[in-house]
N, C-alpha and C positions, 0 to 999 in steps of 0.2 A: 504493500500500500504506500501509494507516494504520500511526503509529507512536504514537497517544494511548494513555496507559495508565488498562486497562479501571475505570471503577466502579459498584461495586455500592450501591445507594442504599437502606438497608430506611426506608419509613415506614410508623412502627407506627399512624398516628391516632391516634382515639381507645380505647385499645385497649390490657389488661395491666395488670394490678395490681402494686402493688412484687415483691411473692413470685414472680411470673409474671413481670417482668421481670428481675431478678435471676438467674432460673434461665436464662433466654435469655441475657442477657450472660455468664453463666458459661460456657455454650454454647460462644459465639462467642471468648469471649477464650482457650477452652482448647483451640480447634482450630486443625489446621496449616494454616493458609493461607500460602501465598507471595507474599508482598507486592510483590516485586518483578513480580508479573506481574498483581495486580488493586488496586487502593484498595475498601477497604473504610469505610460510613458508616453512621451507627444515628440516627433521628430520633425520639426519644421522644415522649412527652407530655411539655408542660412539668413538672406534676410529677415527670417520672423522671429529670430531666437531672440532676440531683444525684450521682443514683444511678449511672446511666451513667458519670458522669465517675472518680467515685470506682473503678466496678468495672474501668474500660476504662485507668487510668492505668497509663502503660507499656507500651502497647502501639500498634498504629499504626491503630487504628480512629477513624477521623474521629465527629464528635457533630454533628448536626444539629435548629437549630429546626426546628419546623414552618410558622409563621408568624412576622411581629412588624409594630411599628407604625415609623412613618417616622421618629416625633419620639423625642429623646431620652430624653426627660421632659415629664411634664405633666398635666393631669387627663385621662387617658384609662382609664376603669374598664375592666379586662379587658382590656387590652391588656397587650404587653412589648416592650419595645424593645431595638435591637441592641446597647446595652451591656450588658442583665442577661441577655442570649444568651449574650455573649461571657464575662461572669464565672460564669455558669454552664458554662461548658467547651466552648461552641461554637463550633467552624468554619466552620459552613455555616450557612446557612438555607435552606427551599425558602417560593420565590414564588411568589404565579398559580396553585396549585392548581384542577384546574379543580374539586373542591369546596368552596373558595374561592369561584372564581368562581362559580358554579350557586347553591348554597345561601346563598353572604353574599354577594353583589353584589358583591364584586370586579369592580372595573376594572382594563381595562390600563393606563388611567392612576394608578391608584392604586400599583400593579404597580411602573409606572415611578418613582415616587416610592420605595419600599422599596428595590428594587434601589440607586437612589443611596446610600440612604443605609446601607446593610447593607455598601457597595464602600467610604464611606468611613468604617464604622466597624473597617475589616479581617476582615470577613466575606466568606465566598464564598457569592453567590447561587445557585441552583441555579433557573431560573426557568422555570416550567412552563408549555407552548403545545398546544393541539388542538383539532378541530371534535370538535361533537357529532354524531351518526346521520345527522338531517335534515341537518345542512350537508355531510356527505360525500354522502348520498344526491342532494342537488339539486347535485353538483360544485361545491362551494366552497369544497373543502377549502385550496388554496392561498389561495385570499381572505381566508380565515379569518386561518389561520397566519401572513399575509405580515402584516397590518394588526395581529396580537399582537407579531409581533417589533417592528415599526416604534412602537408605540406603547410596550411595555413596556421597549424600549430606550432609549427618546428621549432621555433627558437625555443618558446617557453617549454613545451616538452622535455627538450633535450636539457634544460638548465633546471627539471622538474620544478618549475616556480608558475605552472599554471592555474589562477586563484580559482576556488570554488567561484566566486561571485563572476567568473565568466559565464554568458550567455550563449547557447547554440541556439541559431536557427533555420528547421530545413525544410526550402522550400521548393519544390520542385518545379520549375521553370515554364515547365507545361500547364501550370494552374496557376500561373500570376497572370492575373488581368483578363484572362481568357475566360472567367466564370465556370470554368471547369475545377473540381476537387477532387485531391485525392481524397477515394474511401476512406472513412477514419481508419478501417484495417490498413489501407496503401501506408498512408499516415504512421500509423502505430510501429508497423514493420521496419520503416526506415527509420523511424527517432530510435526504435530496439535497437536496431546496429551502431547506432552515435552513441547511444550509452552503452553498449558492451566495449566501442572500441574505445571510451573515453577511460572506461575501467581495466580495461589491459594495458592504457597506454600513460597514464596519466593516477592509478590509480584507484583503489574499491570506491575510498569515500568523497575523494572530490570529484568521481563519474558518478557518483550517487546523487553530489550535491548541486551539481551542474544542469541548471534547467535547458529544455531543448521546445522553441517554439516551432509550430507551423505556419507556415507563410503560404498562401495561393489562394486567395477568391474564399476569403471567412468571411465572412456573413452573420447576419443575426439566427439565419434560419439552418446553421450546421452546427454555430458555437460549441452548443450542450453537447452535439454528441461524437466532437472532436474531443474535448476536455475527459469526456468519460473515459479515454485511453490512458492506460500507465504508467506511459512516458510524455506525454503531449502536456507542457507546462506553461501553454499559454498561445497566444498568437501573435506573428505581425500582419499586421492588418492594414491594406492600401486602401481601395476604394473607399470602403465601407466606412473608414475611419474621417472622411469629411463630409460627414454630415452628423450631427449630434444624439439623434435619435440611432442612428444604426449603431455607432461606436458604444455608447453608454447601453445599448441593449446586447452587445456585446462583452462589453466587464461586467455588466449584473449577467452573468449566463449561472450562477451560485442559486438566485432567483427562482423558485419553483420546484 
């Protein structure tokens, strides 16, 4: 019986204007949720984390980057790094997106680079893993996933300094955006192998303590019965998460 407590991950992308996100974080900050029974997290666009911080101050809603770069500081145009994450009101950042990976050639190696340094800038990675269509179709799925973790973890692994309060999350690429889901079995199956290999590779009790979200097309009308899986500790959640009734009908899924 799992005892991780649940969270709910909204990433907005690229997505909301101040007035349209302001109306949403009004949303979220002035509804009851029971924190004791889920964590709640808001990923803006970098432009809105200002705005976030300011609106959400006081309350127990975690701020998350959406991206950053490895390095402190430096000439890197368009880039941000985990310091002006963190002074911008952030806790978290998510890595590895697989639109990351797909549309900007994101590496796992790259991956593993950020994650070190996001862990030692007192950031919680939140680091994202999945096949696409073709790799499930031709059975590769664990191929896939096993050589993401194995690569995207590397450093911390091998220096065994990878904290429990890291976050996995895996989404399979064929069910983001496309309204398509995997079965909470598909589901279940794959976060099983993240947490067996997190536990042969990383250890019993920090694979035990390591939550593993699903990411692909959640909804209010799956939530409950993705959550009902053993390993399934929560969600990231695109669409659904900009609008304020779907998102909050989503963290109350404990509800009923």
């Amino acid at each position: 019986m799992k005892n991780r407590k649940p969270l709910m991950a909204a990433n907005w992308k690229m997505n909301l204007s101040l007035d349209e996100a302001r109306d949403l974080l009004a949303g979220i900050k002035g509804a009851a949720i029971d924190f004791d029974k889920v964590d709640v997290l808001v990923a803006p666009p970098f432009t809105t984390l200002q705005l976030a911080r300011e609106l959400l101050s006081g309350t127990d809603v975690f701020i998350a980057g959406q991206n950053m770069h490895w390095e402190a500081k430096g000439a890197f145009t368009g880039e941000i790094s985990p310091l002006m994450l963190k002074e911008a009101g952030c806790t978290h950042v998510i890595l590895g997106h697989s639109e990351r990976r797909a549309l900007f050639l994101e590496t796992s190696e790259t991956v593993n680079q950020k994650v070190e340094a996001s862990i030692e800038a007192g950031l919680t990675p939140i680091v994202c893993i999945g096949e696409t269509l073709e790799e499930r179709e031709e059975e590769k799925t664990f191929d896939i996933i096993g050589a993401q973790l194995r690569e995207s973890l590397k450093s911390k692994c091998q220096q065994g300094k990878l904290p429990e309060g890291l976050i996995m999350a895996y989404e399979p690429v064929w069910a983001i955006g496309t309204g398509k889901t995997a079965t909470p079995e598909q589901a279940q199956e794959a976060h099983l192998f993240v947490r067996r290999w997190l536990k042969e590779n990383v250890g019993h009790d920090t694979g035990e303590a390591i939550r593993i979200l699903y990411g692909g097309s959640v909804r209010p009308e799956n939530i409950k019965e993705l959550m009902s899986q053993p390993d399934i500790d929560g969600a990231l959640i695109g669409g659904a998460s900009l609008r304020a009734d779907s998102f909050l009908s989503i963290i109350r899924f404990y509800e009923g």
